[in-house]
Each structure stands twice: as C-alpha cells, then as structure tokens.
C-alpha positions in Angstrom: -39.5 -44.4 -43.5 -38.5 -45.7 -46.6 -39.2 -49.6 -47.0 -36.2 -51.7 -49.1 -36.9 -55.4 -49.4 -33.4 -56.4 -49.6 -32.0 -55.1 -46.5 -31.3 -56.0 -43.1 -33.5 -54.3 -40.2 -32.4 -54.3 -36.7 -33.6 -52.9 -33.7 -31.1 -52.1 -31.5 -32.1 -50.9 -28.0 -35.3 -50.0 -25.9 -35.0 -47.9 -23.0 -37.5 -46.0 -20.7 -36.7 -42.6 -19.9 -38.1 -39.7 -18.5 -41.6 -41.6 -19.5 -41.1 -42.1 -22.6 -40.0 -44.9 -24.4 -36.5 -44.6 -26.9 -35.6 -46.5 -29.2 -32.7 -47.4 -31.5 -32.9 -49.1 -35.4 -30.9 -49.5 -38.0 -31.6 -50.8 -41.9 -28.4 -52.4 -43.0 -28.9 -51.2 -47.1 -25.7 -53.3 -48.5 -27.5 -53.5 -52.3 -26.8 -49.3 -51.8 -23.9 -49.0 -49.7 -25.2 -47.4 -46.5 -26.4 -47.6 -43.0 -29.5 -45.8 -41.9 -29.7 -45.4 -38.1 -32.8 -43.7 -36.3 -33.5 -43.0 -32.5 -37.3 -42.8 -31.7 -39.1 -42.0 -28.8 -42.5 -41.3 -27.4 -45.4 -43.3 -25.6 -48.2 -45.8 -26.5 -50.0 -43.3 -28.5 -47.5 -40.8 -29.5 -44.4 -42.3 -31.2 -42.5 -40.7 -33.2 -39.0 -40.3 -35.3 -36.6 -37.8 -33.1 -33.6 -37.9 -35.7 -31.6 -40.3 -37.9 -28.8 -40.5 -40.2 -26.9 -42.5 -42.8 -23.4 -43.6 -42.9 -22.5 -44.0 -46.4 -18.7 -42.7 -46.2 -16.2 -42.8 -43.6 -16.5 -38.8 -43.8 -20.2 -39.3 -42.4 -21.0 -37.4 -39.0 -21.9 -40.0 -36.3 -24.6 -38.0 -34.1 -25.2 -40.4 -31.6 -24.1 -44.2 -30.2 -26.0 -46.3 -32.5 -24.7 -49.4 -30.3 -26.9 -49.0 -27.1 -29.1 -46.7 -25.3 -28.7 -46.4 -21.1 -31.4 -44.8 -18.8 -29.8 -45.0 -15.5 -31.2 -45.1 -12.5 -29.9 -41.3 -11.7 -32.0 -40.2 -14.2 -29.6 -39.8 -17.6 -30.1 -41.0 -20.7 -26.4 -42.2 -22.7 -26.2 -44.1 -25.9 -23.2 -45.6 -26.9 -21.5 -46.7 -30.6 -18.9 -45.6 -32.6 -16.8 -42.7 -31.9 -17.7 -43.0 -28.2 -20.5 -41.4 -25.7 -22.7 -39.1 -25.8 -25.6 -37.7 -23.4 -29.0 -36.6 -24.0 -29.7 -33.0 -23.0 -32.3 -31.1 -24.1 -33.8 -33.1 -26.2 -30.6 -33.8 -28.4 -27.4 -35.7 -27.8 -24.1 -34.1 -26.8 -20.5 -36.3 -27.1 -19.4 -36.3 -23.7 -16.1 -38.6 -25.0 -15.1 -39.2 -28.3 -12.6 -42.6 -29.1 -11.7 -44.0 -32.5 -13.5 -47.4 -31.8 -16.7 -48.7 -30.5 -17.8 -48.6 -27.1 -20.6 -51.4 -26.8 -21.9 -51.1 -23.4 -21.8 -48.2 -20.1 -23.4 -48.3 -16.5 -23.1 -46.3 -13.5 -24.6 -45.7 -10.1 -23.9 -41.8 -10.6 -23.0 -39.1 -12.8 -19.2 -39.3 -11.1 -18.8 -43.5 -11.6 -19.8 -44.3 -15.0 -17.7 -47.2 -16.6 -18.2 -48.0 -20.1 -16.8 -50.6 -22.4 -16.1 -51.5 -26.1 -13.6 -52.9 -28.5 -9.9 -53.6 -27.9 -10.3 -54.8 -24.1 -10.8 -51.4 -23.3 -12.7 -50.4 -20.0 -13.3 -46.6 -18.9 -14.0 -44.9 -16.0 -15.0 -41.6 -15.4 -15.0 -39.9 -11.7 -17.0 -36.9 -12.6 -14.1 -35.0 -14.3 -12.2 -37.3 -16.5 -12.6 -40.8 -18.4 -9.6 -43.0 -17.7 -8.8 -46.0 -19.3 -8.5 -48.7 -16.8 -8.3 -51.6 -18.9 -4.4 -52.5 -17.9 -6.6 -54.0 -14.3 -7.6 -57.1 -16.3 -5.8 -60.1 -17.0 -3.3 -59.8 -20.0 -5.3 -61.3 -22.8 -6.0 -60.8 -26.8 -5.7 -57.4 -27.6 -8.5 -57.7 -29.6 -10.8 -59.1 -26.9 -14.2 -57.4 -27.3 -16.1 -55.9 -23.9 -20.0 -56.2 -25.1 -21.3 -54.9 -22.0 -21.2 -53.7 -18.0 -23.2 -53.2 -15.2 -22.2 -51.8 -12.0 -24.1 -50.5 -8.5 -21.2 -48.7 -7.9 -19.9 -51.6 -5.6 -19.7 -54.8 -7.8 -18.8 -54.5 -11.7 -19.8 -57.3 -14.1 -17.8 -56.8 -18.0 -19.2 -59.8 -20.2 -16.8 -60.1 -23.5 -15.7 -62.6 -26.4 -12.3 -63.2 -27.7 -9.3 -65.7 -28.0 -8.2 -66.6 -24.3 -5.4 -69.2 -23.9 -5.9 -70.2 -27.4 -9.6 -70.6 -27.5 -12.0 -68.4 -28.4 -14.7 -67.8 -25.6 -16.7 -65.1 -23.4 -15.4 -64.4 -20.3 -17.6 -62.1 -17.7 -15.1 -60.6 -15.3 -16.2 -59.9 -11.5 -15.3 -57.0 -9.0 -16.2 -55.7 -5.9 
C-alpha cells in the first residue's frame, strides 16, 4: 500500500467471519482527487489484501459496500455502502440489491428477515424473495433524515438516525417489537 502524507485514513469496519478476521479502509486522497477503499482479511499471522478500488469518477465501478461489513449470526458475511448490498460468496462479493444512495447499516436473524438501512429515511426489508421499502411505518419526518444503523433478533428492531425532527436537529433510535 502506497503511503501519502496528506490524506485522510479511516478504518471502517471489523468483523469476524468464518475465522477470519475482515476488514474495511479507506485513504481519503483529496490533494489527488480520489478514494481508495480496500477489504482485508485473514488471522493473526496471515493478513492480507483481498481487493480494493479507487473512486476517482462518478463512472467508477463500486465492488462492494465500503460503509460496513455484517457477519451475522446465520453465518453470512454483507457489506453495505453506496449503491446498496452485496454478499460474500466464494470468496468475492455479489450485489444482492442495488439503490442510488447509501445504505449505512443491515441486520437480520435469517437469510429471509434482513432489514437494512441508509440515507433518505429509508428502511428495507427483505423476506427471502424481495427487498421492500418499509420506510412509510415511521413517523413522517425530514426527508432527509439519515438511518446509520439496525439491529434486529428477528423480534425487536432498533434503527438509530440523525436529522431535523420538529425543527431541531437530533438522533432519534426508533423501537419495535
């Protein structure tokens, strides 16, 4: 990996899966006009780069969600970012929805009852055949309100998120059983 002083570097999201241990990073290059985004993964003594790429245009190829990584408890590994979901299979990632915004954050208790969340109030569920938007069950509030993440057992949801509510700007976690 290429070292630039005058950039940002952020790492993203750790997640255990499968026994290994994934990662997500990102060098924020403004001085060059580009992103560079890698996923890693391996063990204590055996870490290495699986893939990365570089948004420098809005014509560049998103491969993955950037945003988050999710190893669920039914043994699935998701990432989620621009563009929407994908899934790791065979050792490579496969869009399983694609969406012209961000989604920030997913959870499920199965491969049927995944709900995932992002940018615009927007909250999808998918039932094991399609991904619904379900957002319109929430109280009317800024349009732009921003879901950052979810967790769900399948029985209760929790949807953390910031945005202007009743004039003020604030995070609001939303509740359900």
């Amino acid at each position: 990996m290429v070292k630039y002083p005058d950039a940002s570097y952020l790492l993203k999201s750790v997640e255990y899966y499968s026994g290994n241990i994934y990662a997500l990073g990102s060098i924020f290059d403004f001085n060059r006009g580009r992103n560079i985004y890698y996923f890693s993964g391996g063990n204590i003594s055996n870490w290495e780069m699986k893939d990365s790429m570089v948004t420098d245009s809005p014509s560049s190829i998103i491969r993955w969600g950037y945003s988050r990584l999710y190893s669920s408890n039914f043994g699935k590994l998701y990432s989620v970012g621009l563009e929407g979901i994908w899934k790791f299979i065979d050792n490579g990632w496969s869009q399983i929805y694609k969406i012209d915004s961000t989604i920030y954050g997913i959870s499920g208790s199965s491969e049927d009852y995944l709900i995932a969340v992002g940018d615009f109030q927007q909250v999808l569920f998918y039932n094991g055949n399609n991904w619904e938007n379900v957002s319109n069950l929430f109280p009317q509030i800024d349009r732009n309100f921003i879901c950052t993440n979810v967790w769900t057992n399948g029985y209760e949801t929790f949807i953390i998120g910031y945005g202007n509510v009743g004039g003020y700007l604030g995070t609001i976690i939303f509740h359900g059983k």
